[in-house]
N, C-alpha and C positions, 0 to 999 in steps of 0.2 A: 383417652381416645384422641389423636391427633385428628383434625379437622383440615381438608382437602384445602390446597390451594384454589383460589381462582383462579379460572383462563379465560382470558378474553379473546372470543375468535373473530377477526373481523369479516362482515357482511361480505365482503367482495374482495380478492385482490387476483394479482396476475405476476406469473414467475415462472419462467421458462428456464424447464432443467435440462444442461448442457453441460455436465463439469468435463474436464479434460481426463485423459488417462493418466492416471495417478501409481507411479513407482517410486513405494518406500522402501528403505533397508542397505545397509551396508552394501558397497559394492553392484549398488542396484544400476549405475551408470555403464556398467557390462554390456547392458542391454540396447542401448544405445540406437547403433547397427540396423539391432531388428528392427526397432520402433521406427526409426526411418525408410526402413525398405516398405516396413505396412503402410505409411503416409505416401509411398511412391517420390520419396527425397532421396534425388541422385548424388547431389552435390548441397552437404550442408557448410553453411559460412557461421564458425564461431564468435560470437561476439561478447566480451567482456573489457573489462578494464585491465589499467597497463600493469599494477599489481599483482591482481589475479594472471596475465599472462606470462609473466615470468616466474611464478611459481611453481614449480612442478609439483607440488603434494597435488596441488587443484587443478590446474590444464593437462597433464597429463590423462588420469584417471578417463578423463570425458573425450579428451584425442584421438586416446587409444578406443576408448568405450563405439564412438566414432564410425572407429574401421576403416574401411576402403570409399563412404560415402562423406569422411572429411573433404573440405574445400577448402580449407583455409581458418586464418585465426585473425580477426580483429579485435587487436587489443585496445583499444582509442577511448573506450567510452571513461565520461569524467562524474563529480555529482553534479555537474555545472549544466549537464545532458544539450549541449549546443548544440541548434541546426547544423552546424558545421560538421560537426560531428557524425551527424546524420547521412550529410551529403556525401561526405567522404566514405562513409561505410555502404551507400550505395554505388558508388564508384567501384569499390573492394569486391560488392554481390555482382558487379558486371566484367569485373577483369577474371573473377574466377568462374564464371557461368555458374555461381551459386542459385540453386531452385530452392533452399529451406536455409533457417536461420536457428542457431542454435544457440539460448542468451545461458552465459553461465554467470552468476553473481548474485547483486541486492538488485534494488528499484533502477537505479542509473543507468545498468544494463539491461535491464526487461524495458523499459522507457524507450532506449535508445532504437533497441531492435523492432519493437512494436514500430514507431517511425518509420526506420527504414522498410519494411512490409508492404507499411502505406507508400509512402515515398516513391519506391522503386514500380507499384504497379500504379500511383493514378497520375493522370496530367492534370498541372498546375500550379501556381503559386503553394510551397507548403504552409503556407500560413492560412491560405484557404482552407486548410483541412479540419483544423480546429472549430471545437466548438466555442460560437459567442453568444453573450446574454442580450437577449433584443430587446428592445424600448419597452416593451411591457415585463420587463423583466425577466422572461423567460429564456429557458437555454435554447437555441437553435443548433440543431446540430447539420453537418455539411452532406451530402449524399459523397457517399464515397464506397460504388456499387463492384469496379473492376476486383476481380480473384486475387488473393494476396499470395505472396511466398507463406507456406504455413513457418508459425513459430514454434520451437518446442525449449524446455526451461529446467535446468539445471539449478534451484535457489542456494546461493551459500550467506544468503542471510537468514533476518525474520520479517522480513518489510512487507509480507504478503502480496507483492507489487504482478509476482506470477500469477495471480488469479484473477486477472483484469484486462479489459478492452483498452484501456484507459493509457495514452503514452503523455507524458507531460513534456515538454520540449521549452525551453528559451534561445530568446533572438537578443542580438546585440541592441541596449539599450539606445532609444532615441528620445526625444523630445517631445514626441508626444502620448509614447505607453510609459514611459522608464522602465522599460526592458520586460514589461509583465504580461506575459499573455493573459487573456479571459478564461481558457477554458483549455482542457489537453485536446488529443486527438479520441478519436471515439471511432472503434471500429469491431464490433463482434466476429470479424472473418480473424485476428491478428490474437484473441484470445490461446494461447499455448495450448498444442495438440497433445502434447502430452506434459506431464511434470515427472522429476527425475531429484527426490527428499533419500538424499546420500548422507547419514548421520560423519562418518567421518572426512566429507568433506567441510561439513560445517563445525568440523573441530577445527579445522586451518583456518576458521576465518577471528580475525584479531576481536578480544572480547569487548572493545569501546565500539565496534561497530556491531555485535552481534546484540549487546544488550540494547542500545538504543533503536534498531529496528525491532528487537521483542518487546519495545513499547509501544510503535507504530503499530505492530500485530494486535495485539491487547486491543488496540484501541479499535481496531475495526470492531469488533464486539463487540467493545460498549458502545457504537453508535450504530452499531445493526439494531441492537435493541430497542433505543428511540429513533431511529429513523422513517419519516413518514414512511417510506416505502418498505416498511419491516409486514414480515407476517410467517404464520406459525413454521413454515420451512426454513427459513432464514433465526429464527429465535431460537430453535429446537437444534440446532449447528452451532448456531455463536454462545449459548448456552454452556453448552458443554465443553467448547472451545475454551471457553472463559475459566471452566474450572480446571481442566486440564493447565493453561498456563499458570492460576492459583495456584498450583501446587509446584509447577519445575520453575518458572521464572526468579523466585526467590533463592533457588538453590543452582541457577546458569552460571556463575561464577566458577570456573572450577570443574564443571560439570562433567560425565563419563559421558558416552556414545548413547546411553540410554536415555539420560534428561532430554541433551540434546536433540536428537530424536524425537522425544515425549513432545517438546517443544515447539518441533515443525511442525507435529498433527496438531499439536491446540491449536498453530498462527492457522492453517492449510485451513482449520473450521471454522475460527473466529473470520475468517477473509472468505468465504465458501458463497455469499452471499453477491458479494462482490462478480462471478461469473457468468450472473444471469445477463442472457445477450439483450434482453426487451428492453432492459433498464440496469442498464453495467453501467458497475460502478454511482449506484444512485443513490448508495448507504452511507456511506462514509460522512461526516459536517461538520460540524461546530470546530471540534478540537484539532482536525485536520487544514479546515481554516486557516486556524492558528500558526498551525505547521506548514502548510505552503507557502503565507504569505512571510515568516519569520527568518524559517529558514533559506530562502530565496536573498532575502538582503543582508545578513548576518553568516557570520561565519559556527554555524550550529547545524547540527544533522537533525533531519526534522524528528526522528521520533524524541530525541531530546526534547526539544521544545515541546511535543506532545507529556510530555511528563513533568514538565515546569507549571503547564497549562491544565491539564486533564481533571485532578481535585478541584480545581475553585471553577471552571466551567462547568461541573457536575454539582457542585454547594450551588451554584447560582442555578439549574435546570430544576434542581431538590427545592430551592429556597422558592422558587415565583410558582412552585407544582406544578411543572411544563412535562417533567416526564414521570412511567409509572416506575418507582421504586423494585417492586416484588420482582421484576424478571432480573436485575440487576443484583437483587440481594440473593438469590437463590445461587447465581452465576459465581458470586464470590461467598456463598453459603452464610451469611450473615441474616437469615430471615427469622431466627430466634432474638434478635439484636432489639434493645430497647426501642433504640432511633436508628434504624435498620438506614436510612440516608445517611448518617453520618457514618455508621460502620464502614457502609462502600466505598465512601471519599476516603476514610481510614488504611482500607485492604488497598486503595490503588496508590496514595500516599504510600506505604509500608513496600509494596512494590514495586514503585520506583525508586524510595530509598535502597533494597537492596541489590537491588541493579547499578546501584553508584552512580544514580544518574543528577545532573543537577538540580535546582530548588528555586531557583529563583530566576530572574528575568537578569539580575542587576546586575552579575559577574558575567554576562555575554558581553564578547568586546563588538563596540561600536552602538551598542544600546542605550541610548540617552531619555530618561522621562519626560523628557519635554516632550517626546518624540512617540509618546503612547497615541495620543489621539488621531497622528497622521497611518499610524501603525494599524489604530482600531477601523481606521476608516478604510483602507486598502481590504481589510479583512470583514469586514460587510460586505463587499464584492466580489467575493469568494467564491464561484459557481456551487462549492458543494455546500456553502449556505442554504441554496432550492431544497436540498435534502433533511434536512433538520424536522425536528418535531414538527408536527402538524399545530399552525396558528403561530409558531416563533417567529418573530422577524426581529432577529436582535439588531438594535440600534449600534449607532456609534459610539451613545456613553454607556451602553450596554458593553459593550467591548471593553472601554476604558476601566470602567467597574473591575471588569476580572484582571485584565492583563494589570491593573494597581493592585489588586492582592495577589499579583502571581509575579510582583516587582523584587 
């Protein structure tokens, strides 16, 4: 007789359900058109990168998809995601009288466009708009009340970046930040009104960027499930999310229209969490961390570094009993597993090997050990640190601990 998992429900939480309209399936970017005319978008301003714009497998498909309510194509965006970059693409939303923005690509693009949203409808400094951590260490976030151009999102990654309020932006480095913001921009009006998961545009996308943003996806999953702010809506998604990627991610290499596909709905669940507008983007921590603050000054795409990191921040969460194992092992099915904690760190180790992703901290150019503890210490300051297990406050030699076994 097999004997019932436990569920822990918790006493109280809060999650406001808003997800966007969601078009999966081949050729689904057809639709385009329509879904603009229902949002009352006269004139949409495309916005991607300068790769994605001169390719016609990908800008075409969505130009055309489009119709008569194109405005135009900004191909400008970098993964550098620069205020400037910003500016200039509101410039672009005022020379074409663009009233909606249409992001086609990964994170860099959903980033940039979420920005220019804000941008274009509030007055003030952009740096104003960000969220920062105040004295008592909490996040503050900026009132930013004015109606935005809606966005709507084309992904031809896996970086889950379209299912979030959340715009990350950098400013030319000075002397007193070295170029780091505290916090992205945070605006639940700028969350994508609808999504638009075209398996064969994400065959066009080159496989060192697909697979390393389908670890970034992955990984929202595994910190929805410890994240303080997780509860049974948000578990019951990345859950499932998590097994779905278990099973195509291994075999993404190569993959037909149908993995790939299989793919986008696991990242679409595993980040599903992420939408909630009360607290967007409140799931994400530890490992993300890692990835904001690494790949920012190193030349590495963050969900790499998400996969260098991911096993020895989960040994260390498993090792001190900070988080519960069973929704994790169920997730990657290992709950018959002797030491069901070390299966998990096994299955996501095993996953990022076949993803060919790298292993180690030490072949990243410009990565010096000396240079761990200034590293660990940026990334204690991490705004999505707030989000982490309930009672963690990982230190700086807590930091140093992992990123030295992730060396």
């Amino acid at each position: 007789m097999t004997t019932p998992l436990e569920i822990n429900v918790p006493k109280e939480f809060e999650y406001a359900y808003g997800p966007s309209t969601v078009r999966y399936g081949a050729g689904c970017v057809e639709s385009i058109e329509t879904v603009l005319a229902r949002a009352d978008v006269e004139r949409a301003l495309v916005v991607t990168g300068k790769t994605v714009g001169k390719t016609p497998a990908v800008i075409d498909p969505v130009t055309e998809g489009a119709g008569d309510r194109l405005a135009g194509v900004f191909a400008e965006t970098t993964p550098e995601k620069s205020i400037d970059t910003v500016l200039a693409g509101v410039k672009r939303m005022e020379a074409v009288d663009a009233d909606g923005l249409l992001t086609l690509g990964g994170g860099s693009s959903m980033d940039v466009a979420r920005a220019m949203s804000v941008v274009a409808a509030e007055d003030g400094e952009p740096r104003s708009f960000h969220a920062q951590v105040g004295a008592d260490g909490t996040v503050e976030f900026p009132t930013l009340d004015e109606p935005k151009p809606p966005v709507f999102a084309v992904p031809t990654t896996y970086s889950g970046a379209e299912l979030t309020s959340a715009a990350g932006v950098n400013y030319p480095a000075t002397d007193d930040d070295g170029g780091v913001r505290e916090g992205p921009i945070y605006d639940p009006k700028v969350v994508p009104q609808a999504l638009f998961y075209d398996p064969e545009l994400l065959a066009s996308t080159p496989e060192r960027i697909l697979t390393a943003s389908a670890m970034n996806g992955m990984d929202h999953g595994i910190e929805m499930l410890y994240s303080r702010h997780a509860n049974p809506l948000t578990d019951a998604v990345a859950i499932h999310g998590l097994r779905i990627l278990d099973n195509t991610l291994p075999r993404l290499a190569d993959a037909d229209h149908d993995t790939l596909g299989a793919a986008a709905v696991g990242v679409y669940l595993t980040s599903y969490g992420l939408i909630d507008p009360v607290a967007n983007a409140n799931k994400y921590n530890i490992i993300h961390a890692f990835g904001h603050i690494i790949s920012r000054r190193y030349p590495i795409q963050q969900g790499a570094v998400h996969g260098i990191v991911a096993p020895h921040v989960l040994r260390h969460l498993f090792t001190r009993d900070i988080v519960e194992v069973t929704p994790l092992a169920r997730a990657f099915g290992v709950t018959d597993a002797t030491n069901p904690a070390a299966a998990v760190v096994e299955r996501v180790r095993a996953i990022r090997d076949a993803l060919d992703l790298p292993d180690g901290l030490k072949p990243v150019e410009g990565v010096e050990r000396a240079a761990l503890p200034e590293i660990a210490n940026a990334i204690t300051q991490d705004v999505g640190l707030q989000n982490g297990p309930t009672g963690f406050e990982p230190t700086t030699a807590d930091v140093v601990k992992i990123l030295e076994a992730a060396w």
